[in-house]
PyMOL Python script that loads the backbone (N, CA, C, O; Angstrom):
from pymol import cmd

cmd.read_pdbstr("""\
ATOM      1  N   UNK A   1       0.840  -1.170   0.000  1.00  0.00           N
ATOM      2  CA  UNK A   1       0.000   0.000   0.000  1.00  0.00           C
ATOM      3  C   UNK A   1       0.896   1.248   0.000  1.00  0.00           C
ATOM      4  O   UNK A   1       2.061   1.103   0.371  1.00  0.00           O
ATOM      5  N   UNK A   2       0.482   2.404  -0.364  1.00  0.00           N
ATOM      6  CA  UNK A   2       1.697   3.681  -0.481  1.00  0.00           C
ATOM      7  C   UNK A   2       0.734   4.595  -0.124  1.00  0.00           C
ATOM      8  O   UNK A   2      -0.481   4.694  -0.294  1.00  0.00           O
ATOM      9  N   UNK A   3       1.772   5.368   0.528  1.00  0.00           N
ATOM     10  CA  UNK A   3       1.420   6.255   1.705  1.00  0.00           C
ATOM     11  C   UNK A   3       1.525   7.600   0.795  1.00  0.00           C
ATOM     12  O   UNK A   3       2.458   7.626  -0.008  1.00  0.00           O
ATOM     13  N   UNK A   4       0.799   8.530   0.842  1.00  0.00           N
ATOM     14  CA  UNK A   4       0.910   9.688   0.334  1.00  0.00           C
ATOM     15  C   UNK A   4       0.912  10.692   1.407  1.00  0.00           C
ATOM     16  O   UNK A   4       0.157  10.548   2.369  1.00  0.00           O
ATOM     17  N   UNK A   5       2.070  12.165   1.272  1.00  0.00           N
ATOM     18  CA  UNK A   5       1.985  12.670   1.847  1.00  0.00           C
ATOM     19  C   UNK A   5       1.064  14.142   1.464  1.00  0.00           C
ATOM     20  O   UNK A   5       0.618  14.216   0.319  1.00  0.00           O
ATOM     21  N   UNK A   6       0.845  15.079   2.255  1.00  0.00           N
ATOM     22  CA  UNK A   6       0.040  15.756   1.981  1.00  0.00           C
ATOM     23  C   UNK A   6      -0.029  17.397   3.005  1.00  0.00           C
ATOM     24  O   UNK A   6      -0.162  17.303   4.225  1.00  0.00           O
ATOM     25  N   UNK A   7       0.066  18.653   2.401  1.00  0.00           N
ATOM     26  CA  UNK A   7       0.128  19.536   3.417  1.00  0.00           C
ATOM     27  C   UNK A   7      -0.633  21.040   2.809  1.00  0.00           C
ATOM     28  O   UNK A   7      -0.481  21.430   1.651  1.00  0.00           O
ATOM     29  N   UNK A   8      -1.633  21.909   4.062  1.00  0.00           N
ATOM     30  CA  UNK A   8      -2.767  22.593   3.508  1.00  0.00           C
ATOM     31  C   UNK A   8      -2.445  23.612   4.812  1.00  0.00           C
ATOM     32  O   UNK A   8      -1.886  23.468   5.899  1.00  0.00           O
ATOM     33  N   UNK A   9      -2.957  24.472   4.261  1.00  0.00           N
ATOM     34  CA  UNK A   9      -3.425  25.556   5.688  1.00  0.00           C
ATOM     35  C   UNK A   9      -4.234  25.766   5.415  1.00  0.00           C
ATOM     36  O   UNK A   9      -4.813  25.205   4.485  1.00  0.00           O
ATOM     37  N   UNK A  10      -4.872  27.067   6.376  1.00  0.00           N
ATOM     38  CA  UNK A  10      -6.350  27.671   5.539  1.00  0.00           C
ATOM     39  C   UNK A  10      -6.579  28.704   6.746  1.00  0.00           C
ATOM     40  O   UNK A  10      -5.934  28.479   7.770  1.00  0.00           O
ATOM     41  N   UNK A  11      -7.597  30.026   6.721  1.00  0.00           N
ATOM     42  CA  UNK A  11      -7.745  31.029   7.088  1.00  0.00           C
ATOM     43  C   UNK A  11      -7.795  31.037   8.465  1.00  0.00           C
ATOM     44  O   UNK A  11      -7.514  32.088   9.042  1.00  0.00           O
ATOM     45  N   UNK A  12      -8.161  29.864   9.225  1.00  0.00           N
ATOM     46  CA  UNK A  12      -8.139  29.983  10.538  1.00  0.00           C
ATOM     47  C   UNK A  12      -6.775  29.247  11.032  1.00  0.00           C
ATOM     48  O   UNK A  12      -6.677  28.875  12.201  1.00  0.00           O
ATOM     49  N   UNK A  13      -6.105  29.122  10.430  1.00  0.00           N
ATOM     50  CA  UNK A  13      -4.576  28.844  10.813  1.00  0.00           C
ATOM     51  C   UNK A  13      -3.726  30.519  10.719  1.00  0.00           C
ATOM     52  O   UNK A  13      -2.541  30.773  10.935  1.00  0.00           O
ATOM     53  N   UNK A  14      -4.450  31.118  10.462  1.00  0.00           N
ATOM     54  CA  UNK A  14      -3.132  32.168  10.493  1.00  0.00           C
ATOM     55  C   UNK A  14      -2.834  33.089  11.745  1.00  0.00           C
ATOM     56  O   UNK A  14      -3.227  34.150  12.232  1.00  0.00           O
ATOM     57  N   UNK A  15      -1.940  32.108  11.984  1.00  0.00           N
ATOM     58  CA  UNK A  15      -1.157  32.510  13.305  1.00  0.00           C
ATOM     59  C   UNK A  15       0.718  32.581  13.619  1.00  0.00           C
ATOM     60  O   UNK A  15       1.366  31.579  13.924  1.00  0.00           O
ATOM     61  N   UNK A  16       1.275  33.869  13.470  1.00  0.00           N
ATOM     62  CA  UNK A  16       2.449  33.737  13.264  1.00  0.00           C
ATOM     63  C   UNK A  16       3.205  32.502  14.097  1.00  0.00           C
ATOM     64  O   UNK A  16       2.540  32.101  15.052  1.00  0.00           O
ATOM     65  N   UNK A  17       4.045  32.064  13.963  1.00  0.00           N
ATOM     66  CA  UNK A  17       4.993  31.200  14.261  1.00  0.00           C
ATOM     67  C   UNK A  17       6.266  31.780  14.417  1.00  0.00           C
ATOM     68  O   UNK A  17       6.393  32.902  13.927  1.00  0.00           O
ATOM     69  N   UNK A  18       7.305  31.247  15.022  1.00  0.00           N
ATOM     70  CA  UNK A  18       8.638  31.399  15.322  1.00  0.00           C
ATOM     71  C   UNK A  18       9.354  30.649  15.806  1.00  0.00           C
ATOM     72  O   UNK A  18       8.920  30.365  16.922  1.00  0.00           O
ATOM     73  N   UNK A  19      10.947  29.747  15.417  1.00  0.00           N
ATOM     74  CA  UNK A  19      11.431  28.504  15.842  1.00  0.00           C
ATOM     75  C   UNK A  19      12.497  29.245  16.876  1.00  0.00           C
ATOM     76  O   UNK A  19      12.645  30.420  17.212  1.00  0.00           O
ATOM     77  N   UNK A  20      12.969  28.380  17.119  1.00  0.00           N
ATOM     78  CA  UNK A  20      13.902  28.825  17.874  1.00  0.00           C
ATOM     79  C   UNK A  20      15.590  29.588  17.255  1.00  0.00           C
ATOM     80  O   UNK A  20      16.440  30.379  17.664  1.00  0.00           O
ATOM     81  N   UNK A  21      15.191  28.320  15.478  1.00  0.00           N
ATOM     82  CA  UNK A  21      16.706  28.653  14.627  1.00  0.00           C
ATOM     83  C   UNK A  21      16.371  30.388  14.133  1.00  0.00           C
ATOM     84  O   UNK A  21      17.180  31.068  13.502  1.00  0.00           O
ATOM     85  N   UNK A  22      15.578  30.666  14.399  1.00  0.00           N
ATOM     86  CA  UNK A  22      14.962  31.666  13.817  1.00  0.00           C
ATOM     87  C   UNK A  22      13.940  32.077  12.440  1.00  0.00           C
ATOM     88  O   UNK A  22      13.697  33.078  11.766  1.00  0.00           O
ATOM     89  N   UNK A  23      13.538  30.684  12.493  1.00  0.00           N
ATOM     90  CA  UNK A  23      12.663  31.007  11.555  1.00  0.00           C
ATOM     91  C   UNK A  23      11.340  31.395  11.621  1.00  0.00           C
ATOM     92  O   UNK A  23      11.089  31.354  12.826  1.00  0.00           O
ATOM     93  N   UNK A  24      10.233  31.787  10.968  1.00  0.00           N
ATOM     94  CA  UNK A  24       9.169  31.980  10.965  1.00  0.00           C
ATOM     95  C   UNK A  24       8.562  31.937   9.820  1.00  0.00           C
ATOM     96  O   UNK A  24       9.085  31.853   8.709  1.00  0.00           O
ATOM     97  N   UNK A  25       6.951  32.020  10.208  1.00  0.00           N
ATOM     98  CA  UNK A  25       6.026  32.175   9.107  1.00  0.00           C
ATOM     99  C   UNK A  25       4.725  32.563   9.836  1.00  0.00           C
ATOM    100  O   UNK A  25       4.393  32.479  11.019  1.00  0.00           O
ATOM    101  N   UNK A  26       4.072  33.034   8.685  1.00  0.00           N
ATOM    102  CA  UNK A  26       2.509  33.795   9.190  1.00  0.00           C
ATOM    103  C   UNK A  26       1.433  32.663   9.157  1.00  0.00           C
ATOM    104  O   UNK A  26       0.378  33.131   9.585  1.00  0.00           O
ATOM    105  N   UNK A  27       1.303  31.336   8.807  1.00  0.00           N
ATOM    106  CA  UNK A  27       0.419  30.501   9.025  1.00  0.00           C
ATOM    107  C   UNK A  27       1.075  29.434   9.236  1.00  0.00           C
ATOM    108  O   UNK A  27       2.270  29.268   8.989  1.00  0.00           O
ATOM    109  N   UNK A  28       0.176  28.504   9.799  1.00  0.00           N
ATOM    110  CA  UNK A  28       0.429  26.973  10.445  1.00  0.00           C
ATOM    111  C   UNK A  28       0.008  26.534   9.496  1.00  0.00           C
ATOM    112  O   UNK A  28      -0.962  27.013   8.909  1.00  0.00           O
ATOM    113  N   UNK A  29       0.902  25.106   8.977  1.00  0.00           N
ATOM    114  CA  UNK A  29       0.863  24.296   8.035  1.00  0.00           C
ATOM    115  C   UNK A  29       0.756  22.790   8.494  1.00  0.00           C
ATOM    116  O   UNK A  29       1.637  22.190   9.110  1.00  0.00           O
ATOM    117  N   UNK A  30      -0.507  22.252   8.084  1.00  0.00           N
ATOM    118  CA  UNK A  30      -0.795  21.042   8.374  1.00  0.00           C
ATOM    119  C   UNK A  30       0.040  19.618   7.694  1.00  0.00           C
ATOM    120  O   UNK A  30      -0.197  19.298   6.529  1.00  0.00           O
ATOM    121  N   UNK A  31       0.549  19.205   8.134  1.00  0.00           N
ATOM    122  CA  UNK A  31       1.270  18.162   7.146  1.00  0.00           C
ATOM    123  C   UNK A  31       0.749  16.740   7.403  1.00  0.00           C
ATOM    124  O   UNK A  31       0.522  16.530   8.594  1.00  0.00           O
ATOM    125  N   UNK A  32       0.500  15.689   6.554  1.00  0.00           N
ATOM    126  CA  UNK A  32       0.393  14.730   7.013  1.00  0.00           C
ATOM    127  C   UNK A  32       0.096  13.545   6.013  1.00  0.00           C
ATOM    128  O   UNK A  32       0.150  13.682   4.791  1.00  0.00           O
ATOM    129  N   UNK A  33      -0.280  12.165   6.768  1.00  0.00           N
ATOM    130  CA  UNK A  33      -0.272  11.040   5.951  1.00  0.00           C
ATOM    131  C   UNK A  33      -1.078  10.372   5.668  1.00  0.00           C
ATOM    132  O   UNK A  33      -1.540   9.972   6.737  1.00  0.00           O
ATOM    133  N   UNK A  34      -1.857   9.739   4.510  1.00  0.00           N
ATOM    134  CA  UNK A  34      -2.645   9.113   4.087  1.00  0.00           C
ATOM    135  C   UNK A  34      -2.570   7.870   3.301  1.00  0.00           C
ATOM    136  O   UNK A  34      -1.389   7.622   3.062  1.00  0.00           O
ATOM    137  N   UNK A  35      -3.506   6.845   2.724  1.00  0.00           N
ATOM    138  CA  UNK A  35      -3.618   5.879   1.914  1.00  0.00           C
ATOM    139  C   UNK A  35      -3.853   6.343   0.769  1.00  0.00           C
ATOM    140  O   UNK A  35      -3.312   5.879  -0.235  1.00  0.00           O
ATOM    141  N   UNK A  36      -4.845   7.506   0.737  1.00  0.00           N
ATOM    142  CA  UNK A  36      -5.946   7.820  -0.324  1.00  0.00           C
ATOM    143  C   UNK A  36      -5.181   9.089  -0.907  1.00  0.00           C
ATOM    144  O   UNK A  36      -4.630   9.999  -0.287  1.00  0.00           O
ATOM    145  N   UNK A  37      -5.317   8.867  -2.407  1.00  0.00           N
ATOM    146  CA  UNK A  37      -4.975   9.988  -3.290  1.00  0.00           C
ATOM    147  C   UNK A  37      -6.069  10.873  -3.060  1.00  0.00           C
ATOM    148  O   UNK A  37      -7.077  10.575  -2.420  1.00  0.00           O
ATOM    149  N   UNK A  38      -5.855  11.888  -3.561  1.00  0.00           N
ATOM    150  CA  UNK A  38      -6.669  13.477  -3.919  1.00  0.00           C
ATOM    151  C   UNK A  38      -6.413  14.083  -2.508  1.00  0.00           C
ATOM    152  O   UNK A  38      -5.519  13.959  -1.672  1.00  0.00           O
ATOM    153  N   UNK A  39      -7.788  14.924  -2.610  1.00  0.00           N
ATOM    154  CA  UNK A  39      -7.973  15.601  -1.094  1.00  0.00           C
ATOM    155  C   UNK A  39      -9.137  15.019  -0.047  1.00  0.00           C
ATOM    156  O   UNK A  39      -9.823  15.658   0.750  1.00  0.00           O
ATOM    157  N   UNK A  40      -9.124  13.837  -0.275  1.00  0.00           N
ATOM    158  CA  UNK A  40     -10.251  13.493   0.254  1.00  0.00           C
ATOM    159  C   UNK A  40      -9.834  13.588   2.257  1.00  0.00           C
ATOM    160  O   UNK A  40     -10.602  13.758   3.205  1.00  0.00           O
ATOM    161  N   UNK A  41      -8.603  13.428   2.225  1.00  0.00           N
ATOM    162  CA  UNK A  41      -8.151  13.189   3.562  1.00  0.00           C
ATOM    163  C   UNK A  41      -8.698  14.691   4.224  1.00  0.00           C
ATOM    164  O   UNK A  41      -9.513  14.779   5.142  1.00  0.00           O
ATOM    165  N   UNK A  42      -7.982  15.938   3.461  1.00  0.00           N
ATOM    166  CA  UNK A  42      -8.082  17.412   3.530  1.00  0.00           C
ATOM    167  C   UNK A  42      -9.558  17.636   4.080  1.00  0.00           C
ATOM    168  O   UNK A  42      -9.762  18.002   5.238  1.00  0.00           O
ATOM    169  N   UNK A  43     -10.631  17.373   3.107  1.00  0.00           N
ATOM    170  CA  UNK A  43     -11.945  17.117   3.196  1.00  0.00           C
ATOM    171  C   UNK A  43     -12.485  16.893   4.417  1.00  0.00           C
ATOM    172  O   UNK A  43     -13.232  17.690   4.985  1.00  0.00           O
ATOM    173  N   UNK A  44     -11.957  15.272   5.085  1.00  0.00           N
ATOM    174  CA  UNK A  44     -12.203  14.947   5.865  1.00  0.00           C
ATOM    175  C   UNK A  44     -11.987  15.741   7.236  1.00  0.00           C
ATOM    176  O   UNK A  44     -12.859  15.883   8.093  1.00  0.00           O
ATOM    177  N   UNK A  45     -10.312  16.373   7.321  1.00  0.00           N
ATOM    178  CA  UNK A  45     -10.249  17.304   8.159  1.00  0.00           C
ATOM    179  C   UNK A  45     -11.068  18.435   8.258  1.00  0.00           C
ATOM    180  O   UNK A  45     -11.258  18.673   9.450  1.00  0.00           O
ATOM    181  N   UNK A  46     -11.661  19.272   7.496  1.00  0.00           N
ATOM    182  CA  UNK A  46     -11.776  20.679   7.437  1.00  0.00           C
ATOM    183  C   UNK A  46     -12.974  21.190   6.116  1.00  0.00           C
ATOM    184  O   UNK A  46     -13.007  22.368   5.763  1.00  0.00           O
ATOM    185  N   UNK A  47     -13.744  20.313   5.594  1.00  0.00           N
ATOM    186  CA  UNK A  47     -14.989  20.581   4.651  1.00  0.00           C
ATOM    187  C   UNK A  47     -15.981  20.643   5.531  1.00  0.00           C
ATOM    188  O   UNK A  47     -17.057  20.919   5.001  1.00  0.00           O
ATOM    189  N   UNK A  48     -16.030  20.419   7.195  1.00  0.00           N
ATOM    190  CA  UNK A  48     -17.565  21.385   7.554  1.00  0.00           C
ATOM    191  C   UNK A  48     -17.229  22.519   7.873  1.00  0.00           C
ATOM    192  O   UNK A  48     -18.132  23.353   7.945  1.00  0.00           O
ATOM    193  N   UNK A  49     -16.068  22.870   8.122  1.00  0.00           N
ATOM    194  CA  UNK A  49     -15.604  24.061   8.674  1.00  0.00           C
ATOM    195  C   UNK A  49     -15.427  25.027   7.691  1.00  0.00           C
ATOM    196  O   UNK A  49     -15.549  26.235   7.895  1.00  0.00           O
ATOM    197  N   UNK A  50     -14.978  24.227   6.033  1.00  0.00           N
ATOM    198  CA  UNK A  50     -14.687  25.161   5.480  1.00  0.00           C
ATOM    199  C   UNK A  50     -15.552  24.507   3.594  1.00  0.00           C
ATOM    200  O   UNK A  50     -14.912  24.304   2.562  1.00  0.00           O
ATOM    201  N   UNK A  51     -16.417  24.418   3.698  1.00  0.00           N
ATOM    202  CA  UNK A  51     -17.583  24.038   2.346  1.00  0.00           C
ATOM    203  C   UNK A  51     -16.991  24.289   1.333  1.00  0.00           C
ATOM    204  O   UNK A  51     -16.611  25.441   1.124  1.00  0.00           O
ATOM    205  N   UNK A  52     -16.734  23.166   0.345  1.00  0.00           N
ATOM    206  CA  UNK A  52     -16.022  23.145  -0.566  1.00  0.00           C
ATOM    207  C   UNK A  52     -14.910  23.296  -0.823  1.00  0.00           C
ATOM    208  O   UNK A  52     -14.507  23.212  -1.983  1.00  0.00           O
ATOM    209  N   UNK A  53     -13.749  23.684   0.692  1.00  0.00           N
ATOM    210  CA  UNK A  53     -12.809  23.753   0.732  1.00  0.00           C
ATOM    211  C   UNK A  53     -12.127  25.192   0.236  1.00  0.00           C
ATOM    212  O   UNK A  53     -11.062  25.344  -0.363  1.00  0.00           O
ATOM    213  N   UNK A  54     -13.062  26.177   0.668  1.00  0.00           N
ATOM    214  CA  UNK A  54     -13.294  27.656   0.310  1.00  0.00           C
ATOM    215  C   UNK A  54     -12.282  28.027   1.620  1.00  0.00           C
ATOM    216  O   UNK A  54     -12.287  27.448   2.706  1.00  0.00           O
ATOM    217  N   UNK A  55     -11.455  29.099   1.233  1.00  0.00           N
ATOM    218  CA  UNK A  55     -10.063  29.288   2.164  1.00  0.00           C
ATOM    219  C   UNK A  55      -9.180  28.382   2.926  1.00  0.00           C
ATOM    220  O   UNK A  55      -8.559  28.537   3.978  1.00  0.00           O
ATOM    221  N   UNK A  56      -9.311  27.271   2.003  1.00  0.00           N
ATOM    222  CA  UNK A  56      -8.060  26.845   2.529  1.00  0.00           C
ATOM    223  C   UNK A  56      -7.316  26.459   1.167  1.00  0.00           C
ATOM    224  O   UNK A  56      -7.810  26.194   0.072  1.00  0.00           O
ATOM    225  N   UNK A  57      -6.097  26.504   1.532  1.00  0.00           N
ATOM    226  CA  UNK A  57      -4.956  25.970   0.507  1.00  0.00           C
ATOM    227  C   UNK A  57      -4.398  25.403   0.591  1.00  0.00           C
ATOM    228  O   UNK A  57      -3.637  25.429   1.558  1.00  0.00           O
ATOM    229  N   UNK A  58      -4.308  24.126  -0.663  1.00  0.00           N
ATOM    230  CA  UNK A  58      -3.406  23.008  -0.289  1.00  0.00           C
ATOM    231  C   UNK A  58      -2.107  22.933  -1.092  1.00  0.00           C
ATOM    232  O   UNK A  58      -1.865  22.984  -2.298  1.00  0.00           O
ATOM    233  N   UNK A  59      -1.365  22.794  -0.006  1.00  0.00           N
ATOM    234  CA  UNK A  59       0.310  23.340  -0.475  1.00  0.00           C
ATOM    235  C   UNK A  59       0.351  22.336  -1.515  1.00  0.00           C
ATOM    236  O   UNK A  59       0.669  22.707  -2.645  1.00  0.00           O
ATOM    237  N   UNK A  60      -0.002  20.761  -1.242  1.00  0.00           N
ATOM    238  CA  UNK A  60       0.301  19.885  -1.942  1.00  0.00           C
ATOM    239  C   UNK A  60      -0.273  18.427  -1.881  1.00  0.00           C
ATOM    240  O   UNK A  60      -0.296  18.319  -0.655  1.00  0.00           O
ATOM    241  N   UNK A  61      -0.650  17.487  -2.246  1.00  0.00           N
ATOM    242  CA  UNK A  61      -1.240  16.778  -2.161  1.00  0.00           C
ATOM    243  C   UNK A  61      -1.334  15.247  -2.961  1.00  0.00           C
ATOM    244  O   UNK A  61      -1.393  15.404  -4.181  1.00  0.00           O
ATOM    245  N   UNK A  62      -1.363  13.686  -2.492  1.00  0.00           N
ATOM    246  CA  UNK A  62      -1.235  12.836  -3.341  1.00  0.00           C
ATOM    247  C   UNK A  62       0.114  12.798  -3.796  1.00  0.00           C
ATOM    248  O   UNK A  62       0.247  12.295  -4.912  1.00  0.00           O
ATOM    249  N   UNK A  63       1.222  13.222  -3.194  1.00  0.00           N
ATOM    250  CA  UNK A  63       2.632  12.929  -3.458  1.00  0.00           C
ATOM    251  C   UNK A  63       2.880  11.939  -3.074  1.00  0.00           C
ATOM    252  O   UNK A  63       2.299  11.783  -1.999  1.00  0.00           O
ATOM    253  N   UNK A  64       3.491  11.043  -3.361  1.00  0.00           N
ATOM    254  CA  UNK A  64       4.174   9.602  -3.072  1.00  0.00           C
ATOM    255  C   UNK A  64       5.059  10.058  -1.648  1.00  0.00           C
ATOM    256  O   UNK A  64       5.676  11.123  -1.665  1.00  0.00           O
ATOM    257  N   UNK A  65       5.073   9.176  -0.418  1.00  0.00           N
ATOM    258  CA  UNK A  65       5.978   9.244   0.152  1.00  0.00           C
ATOM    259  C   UNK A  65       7.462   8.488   0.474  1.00  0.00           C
ATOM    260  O   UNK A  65       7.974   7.863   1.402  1.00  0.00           O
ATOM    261  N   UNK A  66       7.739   8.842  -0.576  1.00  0.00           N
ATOM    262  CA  UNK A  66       9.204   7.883  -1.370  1.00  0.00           C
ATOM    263  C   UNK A  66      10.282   8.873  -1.988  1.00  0.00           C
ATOM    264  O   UNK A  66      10.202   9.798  -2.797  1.00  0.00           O
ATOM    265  N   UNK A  67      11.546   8.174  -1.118  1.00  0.00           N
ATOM    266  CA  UNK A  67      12.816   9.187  -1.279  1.00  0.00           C
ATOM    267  C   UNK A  67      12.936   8.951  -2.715  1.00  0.00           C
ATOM    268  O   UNK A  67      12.187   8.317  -3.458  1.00  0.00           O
ATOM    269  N   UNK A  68      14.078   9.615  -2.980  1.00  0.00           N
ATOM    270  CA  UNK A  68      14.318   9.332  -4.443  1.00  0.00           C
ATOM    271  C   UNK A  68      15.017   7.872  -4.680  1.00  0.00           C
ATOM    272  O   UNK A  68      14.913   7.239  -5.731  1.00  0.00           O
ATOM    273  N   UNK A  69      15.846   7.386  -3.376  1.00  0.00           N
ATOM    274  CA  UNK A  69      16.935   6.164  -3.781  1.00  0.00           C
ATOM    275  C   UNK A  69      15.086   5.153  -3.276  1.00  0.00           C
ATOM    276  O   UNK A  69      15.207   3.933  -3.396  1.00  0.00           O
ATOM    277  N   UNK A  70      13.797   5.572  -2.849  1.00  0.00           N
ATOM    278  CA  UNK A  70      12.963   4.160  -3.542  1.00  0.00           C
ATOM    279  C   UNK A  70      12.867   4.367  -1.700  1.00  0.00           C
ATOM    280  O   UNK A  70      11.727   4.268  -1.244  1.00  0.00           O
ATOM    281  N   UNK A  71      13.899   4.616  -0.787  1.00  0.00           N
ATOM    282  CA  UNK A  71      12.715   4.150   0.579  1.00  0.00           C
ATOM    283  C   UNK A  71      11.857   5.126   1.143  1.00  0.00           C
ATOM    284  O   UNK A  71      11.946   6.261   0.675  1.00  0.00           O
ATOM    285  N   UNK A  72      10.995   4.904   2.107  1.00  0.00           N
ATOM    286  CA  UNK A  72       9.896   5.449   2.251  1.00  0.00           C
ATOM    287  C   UNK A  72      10.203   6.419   3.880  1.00  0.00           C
ATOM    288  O   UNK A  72      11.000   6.148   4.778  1.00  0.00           O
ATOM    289  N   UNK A  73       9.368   7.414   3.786  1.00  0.00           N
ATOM    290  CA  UNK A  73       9.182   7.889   5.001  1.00  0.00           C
ATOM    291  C   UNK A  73       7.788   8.534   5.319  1.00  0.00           C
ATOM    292  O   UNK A  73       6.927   8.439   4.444  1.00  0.00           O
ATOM    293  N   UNK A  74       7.464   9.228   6.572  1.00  0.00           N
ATOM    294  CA  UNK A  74       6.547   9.778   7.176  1.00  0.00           C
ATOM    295  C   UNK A  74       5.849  10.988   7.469  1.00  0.00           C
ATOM    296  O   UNK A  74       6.501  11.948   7.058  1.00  0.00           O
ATOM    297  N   UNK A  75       5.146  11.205   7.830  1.00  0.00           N
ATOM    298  CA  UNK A  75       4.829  12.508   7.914  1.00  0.00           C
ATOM    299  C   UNK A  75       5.267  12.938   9.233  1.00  0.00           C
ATOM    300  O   UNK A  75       5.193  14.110   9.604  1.00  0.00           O
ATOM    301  N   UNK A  76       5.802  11.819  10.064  1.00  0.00           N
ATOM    302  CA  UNK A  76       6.729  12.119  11.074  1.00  0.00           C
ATOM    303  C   UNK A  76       8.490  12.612  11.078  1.00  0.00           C
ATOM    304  O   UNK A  76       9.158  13.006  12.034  1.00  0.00           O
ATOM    305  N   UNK A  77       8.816  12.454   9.933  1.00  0.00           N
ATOM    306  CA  UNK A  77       9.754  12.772   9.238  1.00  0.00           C
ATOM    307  C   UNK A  77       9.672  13.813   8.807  1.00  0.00           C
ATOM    308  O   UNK A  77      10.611  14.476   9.247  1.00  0.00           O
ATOM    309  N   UNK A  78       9.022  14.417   8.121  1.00  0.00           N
ATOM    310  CA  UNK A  78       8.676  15.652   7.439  1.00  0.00           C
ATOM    311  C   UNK A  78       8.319  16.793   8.453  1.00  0.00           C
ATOM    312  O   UNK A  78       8.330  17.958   8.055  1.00  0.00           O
ATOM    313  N   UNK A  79       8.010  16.501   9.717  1.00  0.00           N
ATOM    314  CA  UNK A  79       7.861  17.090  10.872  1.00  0.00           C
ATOM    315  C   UNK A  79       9.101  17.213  11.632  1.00  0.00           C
ATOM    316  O   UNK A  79       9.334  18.235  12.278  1.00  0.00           O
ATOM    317  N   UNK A  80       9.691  16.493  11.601  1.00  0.00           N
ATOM    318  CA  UNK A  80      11.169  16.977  12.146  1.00  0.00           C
ATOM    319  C   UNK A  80      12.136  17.526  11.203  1.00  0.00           C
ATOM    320  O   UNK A  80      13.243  17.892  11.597  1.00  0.00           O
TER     321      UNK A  80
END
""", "prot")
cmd.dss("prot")
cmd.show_as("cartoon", "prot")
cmd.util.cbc("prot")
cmd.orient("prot")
């Protein structure tokens, strides 16, 4: 089975951020992992909150989660 990774924000995420290395950004970015291609996962999170998926944006979606040399990683990975 292959894991797709997947990452969205949307209008009620915008809340500045700041790391410690010094980075930042003006919204929180959801990242995470699924079975299922498209946005159905997205959907599942955040289509009553947000109907039809009206303000939110998905950075990306249905990407394979597979390095280039073929092994696999997580959305726990992608988080660190």
């Amino acid at each position: 089975m292959t894991n797709y990774i997947y990452a969205y924000t949307h209008t009620g995420n915008a809340k500045p951020w700041r790391r410690a290395t010094g980075q930042s950004g003006k919204f929180w970015i959801k990242v995470g992992q699924t079975t299922r291609q498209g946005v159905d996962r997205v959907r599942q999170q955040v289509g009553t909150a947000f109907p039809g998926l009206l303000g939110v944006d998905i950075l990306f979606h249905s990407e394979p989660a597979t390095r280039p040399d073929g092994t696999t990683f997580s959305d726990h990975d992608v988080h660190r």
